[in-house]
Each structure stands twice: as C-alpha cells, then as structure tokens.
N, C-alpha and C positions, 0 to 999 in steps of 0.2 A: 427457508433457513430455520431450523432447532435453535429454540431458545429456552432457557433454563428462567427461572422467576423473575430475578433479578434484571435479567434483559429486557425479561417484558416490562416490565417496570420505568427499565430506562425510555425504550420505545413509544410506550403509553403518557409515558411524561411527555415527552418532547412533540407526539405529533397533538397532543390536548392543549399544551400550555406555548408552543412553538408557532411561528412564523416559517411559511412553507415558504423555501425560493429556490428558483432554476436558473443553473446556468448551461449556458451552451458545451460541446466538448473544445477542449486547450483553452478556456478560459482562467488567467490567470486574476482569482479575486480577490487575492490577498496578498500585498507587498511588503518585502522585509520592513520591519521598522512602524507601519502602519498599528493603528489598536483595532480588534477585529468590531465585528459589529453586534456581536454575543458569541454563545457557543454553539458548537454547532452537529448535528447527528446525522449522517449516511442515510439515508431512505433506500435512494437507487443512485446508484452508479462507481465510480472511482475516483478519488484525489489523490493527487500525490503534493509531498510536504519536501522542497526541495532550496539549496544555497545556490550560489551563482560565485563562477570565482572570478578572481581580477581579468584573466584573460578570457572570460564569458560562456568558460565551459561549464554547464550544470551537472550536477551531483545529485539524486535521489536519496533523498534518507529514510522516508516512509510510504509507504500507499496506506489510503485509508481505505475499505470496503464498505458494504451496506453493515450498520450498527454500533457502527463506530463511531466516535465523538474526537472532536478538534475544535480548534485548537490548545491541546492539554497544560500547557505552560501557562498560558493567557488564563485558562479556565480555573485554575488553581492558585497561581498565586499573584495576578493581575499584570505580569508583567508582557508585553508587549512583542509579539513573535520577531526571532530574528530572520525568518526561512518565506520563503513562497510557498503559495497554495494555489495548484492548479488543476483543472477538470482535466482528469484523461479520458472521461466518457462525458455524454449526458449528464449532469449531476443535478440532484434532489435532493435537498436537505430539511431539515427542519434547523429553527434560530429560536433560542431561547436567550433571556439578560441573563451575565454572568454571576448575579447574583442570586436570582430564583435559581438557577442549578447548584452552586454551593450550599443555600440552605436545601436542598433536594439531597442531595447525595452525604449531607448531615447527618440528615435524620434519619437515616434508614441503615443501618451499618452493612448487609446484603448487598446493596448500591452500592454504597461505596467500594465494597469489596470486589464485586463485577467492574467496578470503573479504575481501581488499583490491579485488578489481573490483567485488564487490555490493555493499560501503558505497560508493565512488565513484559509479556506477550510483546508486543511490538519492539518495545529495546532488545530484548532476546534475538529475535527477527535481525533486527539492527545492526548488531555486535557480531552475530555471522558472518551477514555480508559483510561486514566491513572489513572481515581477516580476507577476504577473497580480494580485497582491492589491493593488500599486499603479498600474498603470496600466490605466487600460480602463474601461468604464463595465461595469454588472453582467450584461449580456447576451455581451458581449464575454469576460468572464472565464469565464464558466458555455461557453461554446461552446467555451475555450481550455482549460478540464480534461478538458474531456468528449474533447478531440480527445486529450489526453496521456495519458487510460486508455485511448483505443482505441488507441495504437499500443503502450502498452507492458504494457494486459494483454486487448487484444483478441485476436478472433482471427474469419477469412476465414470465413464462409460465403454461400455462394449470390448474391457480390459486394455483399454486407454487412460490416461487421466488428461484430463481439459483445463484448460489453465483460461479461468474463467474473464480475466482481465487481458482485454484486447490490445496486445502490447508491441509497438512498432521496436525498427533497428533505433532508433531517437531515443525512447524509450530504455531500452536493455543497456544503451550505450550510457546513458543519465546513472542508470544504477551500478556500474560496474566501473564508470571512470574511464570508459576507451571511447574510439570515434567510431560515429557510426559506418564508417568503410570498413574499420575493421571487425565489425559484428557481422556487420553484411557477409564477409569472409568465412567471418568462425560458423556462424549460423548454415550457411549453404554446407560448409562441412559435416557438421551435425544431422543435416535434413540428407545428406547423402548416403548417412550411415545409416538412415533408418529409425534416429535413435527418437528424431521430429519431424512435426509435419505442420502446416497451417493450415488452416482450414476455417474459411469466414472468419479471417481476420482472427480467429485466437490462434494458438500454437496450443497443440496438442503433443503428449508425451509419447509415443508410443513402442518404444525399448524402455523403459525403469531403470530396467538393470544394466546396460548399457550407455545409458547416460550416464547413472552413478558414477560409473568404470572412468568416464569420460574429466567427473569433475572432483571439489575438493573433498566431498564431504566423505564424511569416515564410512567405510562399509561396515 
C-alpha cells in the first residue's frame, strides 16, 4: 500500500505508541452503546461498521480497510458508538487512548488533514450506496456495490480487477438491505454473464463495462 507523509505518520504513531490486538474473523468487538477501549488503526485485515434493525436484519454502513482508523465519532468528539464493529477477516489492529491521538492529530495540521480526508472519503462512499438502497431493482443494486468495491478496494490483475475483501452472499446482502437468497439469485445471474467470477473466496470483475451496464452508476 502507497502512502503519502501524512499516512506514514499516522501508521508510525499508532504501531510505536499503540497496543497490538487480534481478533478472530466474524468477531463482533464492539457493541452499539458500549465505550470503545481507544482508537483504533487497520494494520491487516477488514471491519465493518454496522446497525441491527428491530426485526434483526443488518445493515452495513462502512468497511474499514488496512489504514484506516475507527471508531471516528468516539475518537473525536467522545461520544459513544451507536453501530457494531465486526471482523470480516482476520483482523490486526493497533489501540491507542483517545486522548494521546487528539493531541496527535492537534498538532500536526498534515494529520489532521489526512484523518479529515478519510472520514469524507468514506461518507462519499456512504451516500452512494445508500441511493442504491432506494432506487433500482435488486439486480441493479447488487451490480452497483459490487462495481463500488471494485473501484475503491480493487485492484488490476491480468485486466481483471479483484475485489480484495473476501465478501460472502451475508455480506453483500448486509450492504444492499436484501436477503441473502436473493443475492444468491442476482449474483449467479451476474457470474453467468460473464460480467463475475470468484475465485478463492474474493470476486473478481471481469466485464467492467458490463457490469457498469448492469448497474446504477452513471456511465
């Protein structure tokens, strides 16, 4: 992973001054309502930041990646997450107090500004998806996430792109607000067109332009 100053700065704080901890994958370590136990920064693997509704269906709001920092609410203005945080892989973190990272990202206006671009970035991300939860039929939506992890956590091989987070029907269905029978459906439709494939557990793009075709986003 490229990293610009700033990032290394964040990285080099957190694994010097941080508390290394590992969780297992689907481990859920943090519950709505709960106060976290510091902040905390992506080393290796994936988390997702997710609600739970009255009828128990879950909702994805964010994935975190490797360099990334959570939980941003908590870590800013002290106040207490309402969401779940759970491992979609292996996860590796570094734990810093919420307070040595405030005066951290103080003092260095750089940092700050790299830790105000990644909450913006990620709400962007957010606000996408979430028009796709209202508009589109569920083949439409499933083709429109799948196209927005391959750009923002794919990556180029052999004129494929790889969608580097290992993402089940459970999964896709969390982010898009359908069941996962009906992913199951739309997905086999997609992988018969060509436009996908799996392969060790990640999905792989391989039509681009084809999926596009397939979903919401603007050509």
């Amino acid at each position: 992973m490229n990293m610009n100053s700033a990032e290394e700065k964040i990285r080099l704080f957190f694994e010097e001054s941080g508390q290394r901890v590992r969780f297992k994958k689907r481990d859920t370590f943090l519950y709505a309502g709960d106060t976290p136990q510091g902040v905390n920064y992506v080393f290796k693997g994936y988390a997702r930041l997710y609600t739970v509704a009255s009828d128990g269906k879950e909702l994805t709001l964010v994935i975190y990646q490797p360099g990334e920092v959570f939980p941003v609410v908590w870590a800013v203005k002290g106040v207490p997450s309402i969401y779940y945080f759970e491992s979609i892989t292996d996860l590796e973190i570094f734990r810093v107090p919420r307070e040595e990272f405030v005066t951290f990202i103080n003092e260095d206006v750089d940092v700050f500004h790299e830790f105000t671009r990644g909450i913006t970035s990620r709400f962007q991300i957010t606000l996408k998806r979430m028009e796709y939860l209202t508009f589109g039929n569920s083949h439409a939506k499933i083709a429109s996430v799948l196209m927005i992890f391959a750009e923002q956590y794919g990556v180029r091989e052999k004129g494929t792109m790889v969608i580097r987070i290992p993402l089940t029907h459970r999964d896709i269905a969390a982010l898009v607000g359908l069941t996962r029978e009906t992913v199951s459906l739309e997905v086999k439709k997609l992988e018969k067109k060509g436009y996908v494939v799996k392969q060790k557990g990640l999905y792989v793009v391989k039509d681009y332009a084809g999926l596009r075709e397939e979903s919401l986003l603007e050509n």
